[in-house]
N, C-alpha and C positions, 0 to 999 in steps of 0.2 A: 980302259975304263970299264969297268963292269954295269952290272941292270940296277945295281943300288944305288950305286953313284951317279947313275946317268937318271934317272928318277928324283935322285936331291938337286941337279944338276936347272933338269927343267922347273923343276917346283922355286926356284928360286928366280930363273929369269921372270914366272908369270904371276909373281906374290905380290909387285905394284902394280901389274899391267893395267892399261886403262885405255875404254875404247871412245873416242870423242865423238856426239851424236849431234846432227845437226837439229837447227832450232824447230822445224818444221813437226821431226817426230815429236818434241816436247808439246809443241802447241796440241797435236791429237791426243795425246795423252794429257793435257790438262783440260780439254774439253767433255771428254771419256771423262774424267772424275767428276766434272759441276751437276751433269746428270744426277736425277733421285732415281737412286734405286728402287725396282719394286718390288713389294712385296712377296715373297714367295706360300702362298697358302697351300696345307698339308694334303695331299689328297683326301682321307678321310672327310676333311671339314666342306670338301666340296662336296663329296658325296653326301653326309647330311644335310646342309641347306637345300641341294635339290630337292631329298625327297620330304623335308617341310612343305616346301613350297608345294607339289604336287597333292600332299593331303590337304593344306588351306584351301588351295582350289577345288578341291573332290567336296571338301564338305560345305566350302561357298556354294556350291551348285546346287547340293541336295537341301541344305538348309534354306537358301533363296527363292528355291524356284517356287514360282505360282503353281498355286495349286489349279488343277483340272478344272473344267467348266462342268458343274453337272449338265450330264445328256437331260436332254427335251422330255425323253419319255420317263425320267425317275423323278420330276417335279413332281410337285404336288400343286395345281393348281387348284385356286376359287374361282366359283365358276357362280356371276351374278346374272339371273336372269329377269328382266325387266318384265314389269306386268302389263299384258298386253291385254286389248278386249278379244274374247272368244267370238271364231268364227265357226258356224255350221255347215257344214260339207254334205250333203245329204249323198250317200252314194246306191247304185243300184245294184241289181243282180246283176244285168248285161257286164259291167263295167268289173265284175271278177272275174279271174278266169281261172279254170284249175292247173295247177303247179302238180306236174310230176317232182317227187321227192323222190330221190335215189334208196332203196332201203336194202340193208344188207340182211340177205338171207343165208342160213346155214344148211349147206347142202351137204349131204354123206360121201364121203370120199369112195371113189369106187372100190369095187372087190378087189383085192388082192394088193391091191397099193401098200407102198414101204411107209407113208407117211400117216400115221394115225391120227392127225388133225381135220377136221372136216373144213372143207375149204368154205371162202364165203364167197358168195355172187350175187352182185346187185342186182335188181332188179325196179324199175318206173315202178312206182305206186302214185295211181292219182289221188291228192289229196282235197280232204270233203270240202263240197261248195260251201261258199257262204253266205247267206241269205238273209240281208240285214233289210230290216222290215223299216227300223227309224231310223233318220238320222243322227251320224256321230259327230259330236261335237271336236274339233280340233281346233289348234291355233296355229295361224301361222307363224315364219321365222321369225323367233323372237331375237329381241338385242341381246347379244350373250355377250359379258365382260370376263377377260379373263387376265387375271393377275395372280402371277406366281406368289404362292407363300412363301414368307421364311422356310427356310429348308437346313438343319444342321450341315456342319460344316463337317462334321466325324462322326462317328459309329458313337464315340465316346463322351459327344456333347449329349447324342439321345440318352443313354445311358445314365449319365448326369443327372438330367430332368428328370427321367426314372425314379431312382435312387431318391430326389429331392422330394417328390410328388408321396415317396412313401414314409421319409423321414416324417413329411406333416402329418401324415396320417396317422404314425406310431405317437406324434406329438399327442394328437388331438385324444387319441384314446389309452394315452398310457397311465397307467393305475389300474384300470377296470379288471375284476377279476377275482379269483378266490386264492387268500392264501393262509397259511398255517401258521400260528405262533407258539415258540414255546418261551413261556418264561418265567423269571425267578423276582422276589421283591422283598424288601425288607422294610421297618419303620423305628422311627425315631427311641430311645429308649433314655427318656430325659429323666424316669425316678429310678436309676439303676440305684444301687446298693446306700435304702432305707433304712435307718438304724430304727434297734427295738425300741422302742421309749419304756424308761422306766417305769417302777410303779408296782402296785400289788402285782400278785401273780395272780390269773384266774380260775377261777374257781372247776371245779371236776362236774364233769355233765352227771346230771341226775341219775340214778337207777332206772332202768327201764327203758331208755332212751333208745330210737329209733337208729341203724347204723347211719355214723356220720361223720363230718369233722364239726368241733365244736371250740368254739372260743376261740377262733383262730385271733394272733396278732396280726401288727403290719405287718408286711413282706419286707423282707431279708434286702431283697434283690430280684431282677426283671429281665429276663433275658433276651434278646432282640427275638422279635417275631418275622418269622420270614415265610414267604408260601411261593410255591411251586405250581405250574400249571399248563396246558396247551389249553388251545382256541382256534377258532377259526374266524377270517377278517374279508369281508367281502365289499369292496368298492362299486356300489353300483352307480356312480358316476365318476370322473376321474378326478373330483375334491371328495366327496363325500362317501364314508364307510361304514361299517356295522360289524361290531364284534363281541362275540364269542363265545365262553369253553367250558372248561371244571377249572378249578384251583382249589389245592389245600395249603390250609394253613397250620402253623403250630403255635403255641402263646405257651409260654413256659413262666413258672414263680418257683419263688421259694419262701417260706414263713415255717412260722410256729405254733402249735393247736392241738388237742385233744383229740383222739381218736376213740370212737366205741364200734367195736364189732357187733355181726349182725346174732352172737351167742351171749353177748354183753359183756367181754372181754374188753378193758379201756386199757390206753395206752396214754397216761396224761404227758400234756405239757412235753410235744417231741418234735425236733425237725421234719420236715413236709416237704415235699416235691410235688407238686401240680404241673399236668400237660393238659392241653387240651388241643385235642386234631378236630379241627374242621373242614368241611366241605362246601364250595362255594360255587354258584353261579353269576357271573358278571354279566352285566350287557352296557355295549358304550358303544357311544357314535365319535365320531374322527372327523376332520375338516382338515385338509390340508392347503396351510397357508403359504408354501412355498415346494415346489416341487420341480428342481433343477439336476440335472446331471445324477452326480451320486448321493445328493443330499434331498432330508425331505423333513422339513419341519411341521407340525402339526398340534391342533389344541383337541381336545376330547373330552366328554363328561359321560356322567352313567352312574347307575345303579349295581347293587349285590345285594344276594340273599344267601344266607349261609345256615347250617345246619350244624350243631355241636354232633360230632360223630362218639367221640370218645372223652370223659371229662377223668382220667386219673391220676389219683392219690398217692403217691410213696412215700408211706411210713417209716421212718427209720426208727425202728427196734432191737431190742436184743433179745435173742439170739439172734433174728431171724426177722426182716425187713417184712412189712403188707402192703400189698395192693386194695386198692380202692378203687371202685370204679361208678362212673355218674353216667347219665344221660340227659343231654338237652331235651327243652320241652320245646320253647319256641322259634322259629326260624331267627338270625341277628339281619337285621335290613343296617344299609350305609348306604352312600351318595360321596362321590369324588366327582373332581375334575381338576385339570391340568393341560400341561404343555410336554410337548416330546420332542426327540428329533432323531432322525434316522439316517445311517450310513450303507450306502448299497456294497456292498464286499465284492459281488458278482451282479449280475443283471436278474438274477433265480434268488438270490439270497441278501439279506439286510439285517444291521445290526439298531437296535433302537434303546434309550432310555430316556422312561416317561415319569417324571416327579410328578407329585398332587398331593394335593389333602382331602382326605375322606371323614365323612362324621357321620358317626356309627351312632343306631336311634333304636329305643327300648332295652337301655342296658340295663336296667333293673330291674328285667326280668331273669338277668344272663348269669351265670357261674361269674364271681370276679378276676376282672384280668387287666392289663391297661389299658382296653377299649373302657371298660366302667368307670374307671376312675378319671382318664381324659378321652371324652370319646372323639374328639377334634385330634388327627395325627398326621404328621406327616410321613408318604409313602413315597418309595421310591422304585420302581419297577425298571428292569432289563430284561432284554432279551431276542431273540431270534426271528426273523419272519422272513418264509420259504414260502415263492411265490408255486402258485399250484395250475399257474396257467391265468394269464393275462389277457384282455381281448380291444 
């Protein structure tokens, strides 16, 4: 029999083999299985849960603990002292006696010495008697109460109050101060584009005539009048203010009219262009009815007087356009007042727009424009105001 054979040989005696186990070992082993297994946790996860646990506790401690007692000597106490009746002590000469006081004198270091500071050495001075002629009134121990104050609890409650005590103070005075405005305005332009009315034409200005425009018609048209200007705005309480500046203004037409030169050259019956530039003084007082955060609402009235700078003519001719030019004689006086309201952009700087109606007085003395014809207008103002220093 060979190793192949003897290898099939035993594999076949031991293919049923079976080894019979008493009941004893079954019963261990079915006791071993009722057990609950337990669970096997990864290492890693134990390693996490400890070191939770170790920061909860680090920062329980820090976050819990009581804070320190203030020490004795960083209180602040009050300190009440009952009023007592004054007693007199009459004291005498015998009963002083003189007090040696130590007093440090500067002695010169001796010759040759490495140390170039002059050393010092005290020396007793008796200090002067004293010779009190009347008696000095004292009191004796009075009842002294003392009770700790309130004392912050951190750096950063002081701090607080600081901070709070100056907040009301900027409350109380915020407005006050000098600042600048620049701004622009426009008004209403309700007889824009007047037709001609028909009807004869007019007549040609006489020989001799002084230069001028003559026979003017209605106006054509009315262009919005707008004017440009700075000021200066000064709140001397934190409602009440006073303002301001220069402003010019422009007033534009257009009509139809006769021209004579000042050689007596006429140009009849031609399109016209009229400007007139003015120069204006305003002055208005302000009340501020609401003055919160960035917002600042406000009513204002006031006067102007203005000054016709420039009254000119353009003629439209051929070949070759003329100028015409006027002077105002009387100042123009008006009266507005209104409401505004203001947006702070920065804490230096604010945006504002203030409507009103103004009514312009002695127009008929004035060059015509549409203050003359409605001198009741509405105005509309914007613009800028750059605080120059608040107080």
């Amino acid at each position: 029999m060979n190793e192949k054979e003897f290898d099939i040989y035993v594999r076949n005696l031991l293919q049923n083999a079976e080894e019979n186990v008493s009941p004893s070992v079954w019963k261990g082993v079915e006791a071993g299985l009722s057990k609950p297994r337990r669970a096997v946790v990864p290492f890693w996860r134990r390693v996490a849960v400890s070191v939770a646990a170790a920061a909860a506790a680090v920062a329980g401690f820090v976050f819990l603990k009581p804070a320190a007692p203030v020490p004795a000597e960083h209180s602040n106490p009050t300190i009440s002292i009952a009023s007592v009746p004054e007693v007199t002590v009459p004291l005498t000469k015998e009963e002083l006696t003189p007090v040696e006081i130590p007093v440090a004198r500067r002695s010169a270091a001796p010759h040759g010495s490495v140390s170039a500071v002059p050393s010092l050495q005290e020396e007793p001075v008796a200090a002067t008697e004293l010779i009190v002629d009347k008696p000095v009134k004292t009191t004796p121990s009075a009842a002294v109460a003392i009770a700790p104050s309130s004392v912050p609890s951190s750096d950063v409650d002081v701090q607080s109050a600081f901070n709070h005590l100056a907040f009301q103070d900027r409350q109380a005075s915020s407005g006050r101060g000098l600042s600048l405005l620049a701004s622009a305005s426009i008004q209403g332009n309700e007889r824009s584009q007047v037709g001609v009315p028909g009807g004869r034409r007019p007549a040609a200005p006489p020989m001799g005539s002084a230069e001028g425009i003559y026979n003017e018609t209605p106006e054509t048209s009315f262009r919005l009048p707008f004017s440009v200007g700075v000021g200066l705005k000064y709140n001397f309480t934190p409602r009440w203010a006073l303002s301001s500046g220069l402003r010019y203004t422009n007033l534009s037409r257009t009509f139809m009219g006769d021209y004579v030169s000042s050689e007596g050259f006429a140009v009849p019956m031609t399109d016209i262009d009229n400007e007139q530039h003015w120069i204006g003084v305003p002055l208005n007082v302000h009340y501020d009815i609401v003055n919160r955060g960035r917002w600042r609402v406000h009513a204002f009235a006031g006067g102007s007087a203005e000054w016709l700078v420039d009254n000119d003519f353009l003629i439209h001719n051929s070949p070759k356009d003329l100028h015409f030019h006027q002077k105002g004689v009387a100042p123009q006086w008006s009266a507005g007042a209104g409401f505004g309201v203001e947006f702070k952009l920065t804490p230096l700087v604010g945006f504002y727009l203030d409507p009103s109606f103004r009514y312009y007085f002695n127009t008929e003395n004035q060059p015509r424009s549409l203050r003359t014809i409605q001198p009741l207008r509405f105005d509309i103002e914007a613009g800028l105001r750059f605080s120059l220093g608040e107080r």
